[in-house]
N, C-alpha and C positions, 0 to 999 in steps of 0.2 A: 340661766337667762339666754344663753347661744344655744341651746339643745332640745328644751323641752317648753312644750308650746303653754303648757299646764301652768310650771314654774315660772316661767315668761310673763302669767298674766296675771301677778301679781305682784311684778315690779315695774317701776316707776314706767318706763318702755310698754308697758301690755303683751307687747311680741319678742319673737327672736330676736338676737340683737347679732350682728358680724362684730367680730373682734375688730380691736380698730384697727390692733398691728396685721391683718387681713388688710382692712381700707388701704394703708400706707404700702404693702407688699404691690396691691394692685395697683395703685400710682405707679409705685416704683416700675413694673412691668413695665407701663407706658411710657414712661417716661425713658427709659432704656433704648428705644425708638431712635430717640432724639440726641442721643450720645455716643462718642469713640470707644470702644468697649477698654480703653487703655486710660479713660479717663474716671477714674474711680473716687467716690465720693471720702471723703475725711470726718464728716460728719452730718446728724440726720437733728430736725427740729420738729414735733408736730404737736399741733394744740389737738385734742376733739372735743369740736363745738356741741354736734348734735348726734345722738346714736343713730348707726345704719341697720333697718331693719331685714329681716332674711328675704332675699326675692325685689328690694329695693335696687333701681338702676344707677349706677352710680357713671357722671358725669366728673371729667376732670381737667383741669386747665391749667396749662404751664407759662409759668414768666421767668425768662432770665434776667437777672437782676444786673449781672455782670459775667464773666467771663469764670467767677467764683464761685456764685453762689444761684441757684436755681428755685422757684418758688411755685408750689402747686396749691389749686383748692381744690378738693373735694367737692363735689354738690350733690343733692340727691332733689329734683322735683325745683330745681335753681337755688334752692337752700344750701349754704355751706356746710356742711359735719366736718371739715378739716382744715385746718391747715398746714403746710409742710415744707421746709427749708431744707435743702440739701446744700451743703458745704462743700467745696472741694478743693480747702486749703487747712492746713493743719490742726484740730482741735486740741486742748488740755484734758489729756484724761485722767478722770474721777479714780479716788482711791476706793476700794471697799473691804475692809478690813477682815471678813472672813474666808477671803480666798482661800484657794487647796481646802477649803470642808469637804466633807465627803456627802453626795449626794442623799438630800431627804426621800425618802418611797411613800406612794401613799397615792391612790384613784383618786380620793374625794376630797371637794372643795373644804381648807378650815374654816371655822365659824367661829371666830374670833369676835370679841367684844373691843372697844376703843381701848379699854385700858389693858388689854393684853399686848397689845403694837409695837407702847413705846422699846424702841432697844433691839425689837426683835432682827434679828438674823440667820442664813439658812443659807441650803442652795436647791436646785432642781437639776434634773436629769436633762438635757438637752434632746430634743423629739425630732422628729424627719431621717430620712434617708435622702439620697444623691438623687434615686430614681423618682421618690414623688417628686420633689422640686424642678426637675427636668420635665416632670411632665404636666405639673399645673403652673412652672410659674420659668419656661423653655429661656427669654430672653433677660428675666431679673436673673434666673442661676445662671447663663452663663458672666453678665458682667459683672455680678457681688460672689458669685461663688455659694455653695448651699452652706458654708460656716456660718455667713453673713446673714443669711437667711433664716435657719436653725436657731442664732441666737436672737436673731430680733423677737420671732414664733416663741419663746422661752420667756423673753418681756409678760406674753400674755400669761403664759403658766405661774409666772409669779404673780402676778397681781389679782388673778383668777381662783388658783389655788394656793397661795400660802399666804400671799399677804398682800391688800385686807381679805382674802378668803374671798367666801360662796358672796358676802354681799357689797362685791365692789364696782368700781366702772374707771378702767382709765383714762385721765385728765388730760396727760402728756407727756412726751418723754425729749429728754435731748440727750444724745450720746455721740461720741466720738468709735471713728472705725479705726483701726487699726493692730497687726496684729501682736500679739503677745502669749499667754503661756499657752504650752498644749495641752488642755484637757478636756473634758465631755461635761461639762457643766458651766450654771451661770452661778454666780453668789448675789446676794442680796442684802443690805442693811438699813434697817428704819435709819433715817439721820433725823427727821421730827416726825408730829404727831398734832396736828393743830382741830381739838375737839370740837372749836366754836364753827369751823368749816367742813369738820369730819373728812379732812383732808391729810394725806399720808406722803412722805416724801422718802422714797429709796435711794440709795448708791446703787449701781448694777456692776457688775462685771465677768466678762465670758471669754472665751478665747478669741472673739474678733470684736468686742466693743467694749463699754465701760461709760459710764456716765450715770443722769439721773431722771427717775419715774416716779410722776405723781398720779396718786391715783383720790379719788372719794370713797368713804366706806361710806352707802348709802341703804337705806333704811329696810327693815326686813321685813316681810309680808305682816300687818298689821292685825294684832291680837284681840279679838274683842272678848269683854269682860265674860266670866263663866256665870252659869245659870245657878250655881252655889252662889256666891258675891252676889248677883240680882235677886234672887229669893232675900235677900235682908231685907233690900227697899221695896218688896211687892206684898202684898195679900194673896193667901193662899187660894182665894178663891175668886178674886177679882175679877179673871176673866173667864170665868167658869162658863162652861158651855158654846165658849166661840171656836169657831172653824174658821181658821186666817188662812188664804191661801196668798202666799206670799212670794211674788216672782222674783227672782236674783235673791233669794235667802239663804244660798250654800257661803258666803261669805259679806262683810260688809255690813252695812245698814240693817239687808235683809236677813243677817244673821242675828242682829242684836234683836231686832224687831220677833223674833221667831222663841228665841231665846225668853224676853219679856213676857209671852203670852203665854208659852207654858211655865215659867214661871207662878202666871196666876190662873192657871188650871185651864187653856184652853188647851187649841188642838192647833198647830201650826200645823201646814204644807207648804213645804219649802220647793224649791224649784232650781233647775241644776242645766245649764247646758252642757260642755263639758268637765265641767268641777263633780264627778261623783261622788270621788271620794273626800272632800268637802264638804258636800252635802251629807253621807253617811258621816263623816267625824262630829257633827253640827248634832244629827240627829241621835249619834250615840249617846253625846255627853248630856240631853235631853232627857232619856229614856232610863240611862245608869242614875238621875238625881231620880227619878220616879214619875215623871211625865210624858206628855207623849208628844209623839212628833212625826208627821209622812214625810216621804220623799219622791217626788216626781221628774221626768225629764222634761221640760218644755222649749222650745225655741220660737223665740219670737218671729223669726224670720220664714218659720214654716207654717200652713194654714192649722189654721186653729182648733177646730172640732174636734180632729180622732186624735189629739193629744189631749181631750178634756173628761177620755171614758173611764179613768180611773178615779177621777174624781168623785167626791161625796154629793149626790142630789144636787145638797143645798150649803152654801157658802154665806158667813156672817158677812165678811169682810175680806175684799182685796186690797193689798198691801203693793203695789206696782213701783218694783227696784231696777227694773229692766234698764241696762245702759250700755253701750259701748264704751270705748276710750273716750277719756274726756279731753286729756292734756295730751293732746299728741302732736308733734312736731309739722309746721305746717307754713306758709307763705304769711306773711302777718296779714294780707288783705284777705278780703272774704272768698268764701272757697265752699261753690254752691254741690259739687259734692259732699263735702264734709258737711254740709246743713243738711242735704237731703238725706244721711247718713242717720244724723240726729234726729229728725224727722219720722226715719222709719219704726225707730223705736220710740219715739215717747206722743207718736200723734196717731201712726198707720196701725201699728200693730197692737198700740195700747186699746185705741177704739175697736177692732177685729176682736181682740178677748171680752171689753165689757160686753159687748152685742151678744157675743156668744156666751155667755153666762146668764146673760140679763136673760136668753132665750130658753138656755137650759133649768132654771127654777121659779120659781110663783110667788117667791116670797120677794121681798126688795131686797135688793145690792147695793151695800155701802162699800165703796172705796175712798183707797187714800192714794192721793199725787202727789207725788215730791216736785216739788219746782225748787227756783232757786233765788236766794238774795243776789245772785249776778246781776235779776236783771234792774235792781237796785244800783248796787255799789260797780256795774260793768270792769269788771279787771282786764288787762290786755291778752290776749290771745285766744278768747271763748266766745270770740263774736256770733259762730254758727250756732253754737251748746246752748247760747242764751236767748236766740232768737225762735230755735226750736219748742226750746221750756217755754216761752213765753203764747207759740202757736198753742201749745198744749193748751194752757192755761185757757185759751178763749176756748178750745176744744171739749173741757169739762164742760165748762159752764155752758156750751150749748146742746152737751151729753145730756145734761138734766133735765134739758125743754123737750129732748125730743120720747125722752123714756119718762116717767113718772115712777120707775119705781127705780130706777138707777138715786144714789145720791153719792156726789163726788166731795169730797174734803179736799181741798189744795191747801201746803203749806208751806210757803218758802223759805229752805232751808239755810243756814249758813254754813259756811264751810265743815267740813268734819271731818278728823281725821280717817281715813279708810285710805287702802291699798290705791286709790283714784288721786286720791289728795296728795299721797305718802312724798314729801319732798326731801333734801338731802340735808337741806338745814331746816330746822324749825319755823314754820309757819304759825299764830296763835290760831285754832283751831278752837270750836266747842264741843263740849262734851256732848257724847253723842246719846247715851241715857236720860241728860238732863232735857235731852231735846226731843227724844222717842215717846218716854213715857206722857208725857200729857196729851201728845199727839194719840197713841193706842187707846188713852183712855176717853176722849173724845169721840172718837172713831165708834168705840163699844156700849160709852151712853145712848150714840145714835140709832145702835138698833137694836138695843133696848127702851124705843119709846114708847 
């Protein structure tokens, strides 16, 4: 999720994420400004609020509280992501019971399940040299020293790579500075494991700090049902002879929907921006049951035509999954880019393709619109997302007056679980087959009228 833009977009974030002990190293820089370099801190506090994304400016502001203790926010776009207390009078340091272990090796993140956590213990290799720290981070090395440094940058390697592994995010950390044994490593120990929050709590301890890091083990790119399992509840021939082309079908919705149809003998074409190989894994597991299934590049964002020459003549039905981020971190008041954002994908570029479709074949075009029960039940923070579904919605329905042989189906969805929804604790969510299937089948009575 800090690396790779691929893996990125199917965690809760969408994007790259900055490590937060990155965020807090960068206060710390600045803040280092404002202090005697002989006044060195005893202990560090920080919550993170909200993830910083790669290429995000970050804003930060200091209050002395007292002559003690110092206090920064982080902000990104006046949004808080941090908060952060620096101490500069003696803290109790944390025990961690696995000290002197000898260092774990290993590149890649574990992938650990909840119940492998509790108890767990280990340690990491400590990363950095003298020279990078000099030279990304010139005024935190010199008044913490690159120890101080080293071991905080290790905070991440734990939580990242051992524990909870490939699918975590840290909460917070408080630790105490001071220095104690000499060695080249941090140790780590689960002290709890609280399932109902998927929340993880460590002891740390390193040659310059010691204390405790909570992190979230949160939720792994969302599985949908296999085309085996869906063949029980479908008709082998149910949807025989339809040609779905179905935008955003390399994952999500667009995958189950893709999945459903050759299930009952049609022809899905799924559509891919940068998820390729999504799109081939989707289409694999299609073809290995004995169905079939295309795969196309499309982007909405580029003109439409000479992305439509690989297509077949004639199209039963369009299937329109097209979406960007939905939940993404943002000002609570409205935020006429993030609408116009929304906008471009489910009103400007959705009408750009029926046109062009409607223009490329003779026969009628049936599609399907996902809208949303948001603009029923309005939940807080999607005021753009629901304003735009809602443009949409008037948007069909005057698609139909103006085409005759266009026919649009709208139907407002409830939430569902997908990589968009995926949250850290349980949300009640509905099934997402119970809600596709009758929609496809309506979709394919209509053109077969």
């Amino acid at each position: 999720m800090h690396m790779d833009p691929l893996f990125a977009r199917r965690t809760q974030a969408g994007f790259p994420v900055v490590h937060g002990v990155h965020v807090l190293l960068f206060c710390l820089e600045g803040l280092s400004n404002n202090l005697d370099e002989k006044s060195l801190p005893k202990g560090v506090l920080v919550r993170f609020l909200r993830p910083t994304l790669v290429g995000d400016k970050i804003d930060y502001y200091f209050f002395s509280k007292n002559e003690s203790v110092w206090k920064i926010k982080a902000c990104t776009e006046g949004i808080v992501v941090a908060k952060i207390q620096i101490s500069f009078h003696p803290q109790q340091r944390n025990n961690c019971n696995c000290t002197n272990s000898p260092p774990q090796l290993g590149n890649m993140p574990e992938h650990l399940g909840f119940e492998d956590i509790d108890g767990l213990f280990g340690s990491v290799k400590i990363p950095g040299t003298d020279e990078e720290f000099q030279k990304y981070l010139p005024k935190c090395n010199k008044w913490l020293g690159s120890q101080v440094i080293r071991d905080l940058i290790s905070l991440s390697t734990v939580v990242g790579m051992k524990c909870p592994g490939l699918h975590s995010i840290m909460a917070s950390l408080e630790i105490s500075l001071a220095k104690c044994d000499d060695y080249d490593y941090l140790n780590y120990q689960v002290v709890s494991a609280d399932k109902r929050y998927q929340m993880v709590s460590l002891n740390v301890a390193g040659p310059s700090l010691s204390g405790r890091v909570e992190a979230f083990m949160r939720m792994p790119p969302i599985t949908q049902r296999s085309i085996s399992e869906l063949s029980q509840e479908i008709l082998p021939k149910e949807f025989e002879n339809q040609i779905a082309l179905i935008v955003g079908g390399s994952r999500g919705l667009g995958e189950l929907t893709a999945k459903i149809i050759a299930a009952g003998g049609g022809l899905p074409i799924i559509t891919y921006v940068v998820g390729k190989d999504d799109a081939e894994r989707v289409a694999q597991e299609i073809t290995e049951f004995g169905a079939r299934c295309d795969i196309m590049q499309y982007n909405v964002s580029m003109p439409v035509k000479d992305q439509l020459s690989a297509l077949p003549a004639k199209i039963s039905c369009l299937y329109y999954f097209a979406t960007p981020q939905i939940f993404i971190r943002k000002d609570p008041k409205f935020n006429p880019d993030v609408f116009h954002k929304f906008c471009t994908f489910y009103c400007d570029a959705f009408v750009d393709l029926v046109e062009a479709l409607d223009n490329r074949q003779e026969r009628e075009l049936f599609v399907f619109y996902p809208s949303t029960t948001a603009l029923e039940d309005r939940p807080d923070g999607i005021t753009e997302y629901a304003m735009a579904k809602a443009a949409g919605e008037i948007l069909c329905e005057d698609i139909s007056r103006w085409s005759k042989k266009v026919h649009i189906y709208v139907e407002r969805l409830p939430r569902i679980l997908t990589d968009q929804t995926a949250t850290i604790t349980a949300v009640e969510s509905a099934d997402a087959f119970k809600v596709l299937k009758p929609i496809i089948q309506k979709c394919v009575a209509l053109t077969r009228r």
